[in-house]
C-alpha positions in Angstrom: -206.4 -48.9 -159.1 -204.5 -45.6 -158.7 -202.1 -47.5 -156.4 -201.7 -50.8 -158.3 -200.0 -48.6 -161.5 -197.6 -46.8 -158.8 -196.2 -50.2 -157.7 -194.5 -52.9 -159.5 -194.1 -56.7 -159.1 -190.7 -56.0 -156.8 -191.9 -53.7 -154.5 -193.4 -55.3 -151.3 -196.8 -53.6 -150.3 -196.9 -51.9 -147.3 -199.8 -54.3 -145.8 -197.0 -57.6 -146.5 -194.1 -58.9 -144.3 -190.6 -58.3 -145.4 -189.4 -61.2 -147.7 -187.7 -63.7 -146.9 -183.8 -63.4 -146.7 -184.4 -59.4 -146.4 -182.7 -57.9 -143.3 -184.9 -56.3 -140.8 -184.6 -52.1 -140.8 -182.6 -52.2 -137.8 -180.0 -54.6 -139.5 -180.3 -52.5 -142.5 -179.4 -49.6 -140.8 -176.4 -51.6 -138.9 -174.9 -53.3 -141.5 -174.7 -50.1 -143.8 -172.7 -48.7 -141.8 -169.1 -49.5 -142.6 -168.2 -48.8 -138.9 -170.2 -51.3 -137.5 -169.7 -53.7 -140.0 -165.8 -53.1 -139.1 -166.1 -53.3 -135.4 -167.9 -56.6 -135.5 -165.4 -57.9 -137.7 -162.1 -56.7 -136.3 -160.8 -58.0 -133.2 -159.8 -55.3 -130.7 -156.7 -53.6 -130.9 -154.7 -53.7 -127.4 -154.5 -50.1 -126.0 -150.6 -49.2 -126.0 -149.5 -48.8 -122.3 -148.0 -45.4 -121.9 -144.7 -45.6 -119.8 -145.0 -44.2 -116.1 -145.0 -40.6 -115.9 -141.7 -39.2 -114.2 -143.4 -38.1 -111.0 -144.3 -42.2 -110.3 -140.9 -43.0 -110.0 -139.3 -43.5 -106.8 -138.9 -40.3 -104.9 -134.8 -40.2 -104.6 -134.4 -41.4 -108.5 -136.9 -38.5 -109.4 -135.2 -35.6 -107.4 -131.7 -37.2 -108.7 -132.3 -38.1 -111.9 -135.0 -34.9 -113.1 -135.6 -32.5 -110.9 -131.7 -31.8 -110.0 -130.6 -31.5 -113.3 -134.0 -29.5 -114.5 -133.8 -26.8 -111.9 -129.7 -26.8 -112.2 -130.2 -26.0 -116.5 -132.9 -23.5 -115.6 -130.6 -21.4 -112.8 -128.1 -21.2 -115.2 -131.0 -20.1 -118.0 -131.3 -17.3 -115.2 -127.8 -16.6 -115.1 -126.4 -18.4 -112.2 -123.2 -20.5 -113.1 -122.0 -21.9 -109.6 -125.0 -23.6 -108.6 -124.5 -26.6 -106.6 -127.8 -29.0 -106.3 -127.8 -32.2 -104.2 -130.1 -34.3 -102.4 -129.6 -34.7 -98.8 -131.1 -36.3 -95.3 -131.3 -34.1 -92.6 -132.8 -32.3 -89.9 -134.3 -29.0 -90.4 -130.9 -26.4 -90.2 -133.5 -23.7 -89.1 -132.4 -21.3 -86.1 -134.6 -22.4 -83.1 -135.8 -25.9 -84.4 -135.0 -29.0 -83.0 -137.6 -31.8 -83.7 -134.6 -34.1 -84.5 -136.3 -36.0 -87.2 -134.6 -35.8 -90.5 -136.1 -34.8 -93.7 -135.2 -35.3 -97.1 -133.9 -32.1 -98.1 -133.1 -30.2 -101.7 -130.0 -27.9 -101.4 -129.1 -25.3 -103.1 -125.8 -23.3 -103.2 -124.3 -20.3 -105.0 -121.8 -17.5 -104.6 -119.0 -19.3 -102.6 -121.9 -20.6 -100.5 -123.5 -16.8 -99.8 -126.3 -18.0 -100.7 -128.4 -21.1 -99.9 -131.5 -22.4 -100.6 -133.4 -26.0 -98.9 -136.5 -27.7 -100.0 -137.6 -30.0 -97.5 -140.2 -32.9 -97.9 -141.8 -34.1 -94.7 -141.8 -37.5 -96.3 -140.1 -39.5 -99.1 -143.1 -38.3 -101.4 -142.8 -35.1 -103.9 -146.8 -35.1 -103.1 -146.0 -34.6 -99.5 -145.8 -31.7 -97.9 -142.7 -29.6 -98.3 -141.0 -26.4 -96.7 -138.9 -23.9 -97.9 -135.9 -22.2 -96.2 -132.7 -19.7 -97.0 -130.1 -17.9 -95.6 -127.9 -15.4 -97.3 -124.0 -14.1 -96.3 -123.5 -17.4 -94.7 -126.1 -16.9 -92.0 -128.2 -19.3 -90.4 -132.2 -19.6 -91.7 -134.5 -18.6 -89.6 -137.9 -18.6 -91.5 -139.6 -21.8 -92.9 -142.1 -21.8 -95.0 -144.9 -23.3 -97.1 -143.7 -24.7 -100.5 -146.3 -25.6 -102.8 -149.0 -26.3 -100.2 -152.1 -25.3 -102.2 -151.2 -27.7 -105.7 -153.2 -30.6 -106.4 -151.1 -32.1 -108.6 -147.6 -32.1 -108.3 -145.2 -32.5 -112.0 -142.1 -31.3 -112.8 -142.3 -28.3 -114.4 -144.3 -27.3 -111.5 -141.5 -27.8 -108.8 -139.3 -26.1 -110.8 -141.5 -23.1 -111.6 -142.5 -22.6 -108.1 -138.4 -23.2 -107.1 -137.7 -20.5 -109.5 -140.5 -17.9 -108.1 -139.1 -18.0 -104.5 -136.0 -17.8 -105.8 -137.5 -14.7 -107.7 -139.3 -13.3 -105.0 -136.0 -13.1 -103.1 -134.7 -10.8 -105.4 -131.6 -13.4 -105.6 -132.6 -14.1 -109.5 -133.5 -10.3 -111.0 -133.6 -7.2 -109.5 -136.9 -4.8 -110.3 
């Protein structure tokens, strides 16, 4: 008796079936929400395409076209005016190799030619392996060495960082 005052004539008992034309509680709980309602209703958006990052492009228009003229603005950021950049094939101009093959090779050039720089790439990849040589006075190299071996991932701000710490660590960019 205690339980027929409680409920009224529009409130099912919980013995009956839903009525008829009621959702389920899992619809309920579906369409309430306005998200779900919207994703069921709304076509889907195409993602945009982002555009190729800059280290996909070809190897000589990357070199040319970015990393040049970023590691030229930065040299000059460091104080070095007469840089002279430029992409170049090759063999290796290191005293006491001769392998013959050529390389694709980054030059650097300051002072009157005094002081030179090369970044070599093994192949037509920035991804590849690459070495790293320099003479100073107008001599003739005579040390190559690992350039960037342990990175991954190869961008770049990278190449130029790591173009400027040699640099550095020759003493050619600050003194200590």
């Amino acid at each position: 008796m205690a339980d027929e005052k409680m409920a009224d004539d529009k409130t099912p008992s919980a013995e009956s079936a839903p009525a008829e034309g009621t959702p389920a509680p899992a619809e309920k709980s579906a369409a309430a929400t306005p998200k779900a309602a919207e994703a069921k209703a709304a076509p889907k958006v195409a993602k945009k395409e982002k555009p190729p990052a800059l280290e996909d492009k070809p190897f000589t228009e990357f070199i040319e076209q970015h990393f040049i003229p970023s590691l030229e603005t930065a040299l000059k950021e460091k104080g070095i005016d007469d840089i002279q950049l430029t992409l170049d094939q090759q063999p290796l101009g290191v005293f006491g190799v001769s392998d013959g093959e050529s390389y694709w090779h980054v030059k650097g050039k300051w002072q009157q030619g005094d002081r030179q720089f090369n970044i070599a790439f093994t192949k037509d990849d920035i991804s590849s392996p690459k070495l790293f040589y320099f003479a100073d006075k107008g001599s003739q190299p005579s040390t190559i060495e690992q350039f960037m071996g342990d990175e991954r991932k190869i961008n770049l701000d990278l190449m130029v960082l790591f173009t400027l710490r040699r640099l550095n660590g020759q003493k050619w960019l600050a003194r200590n």
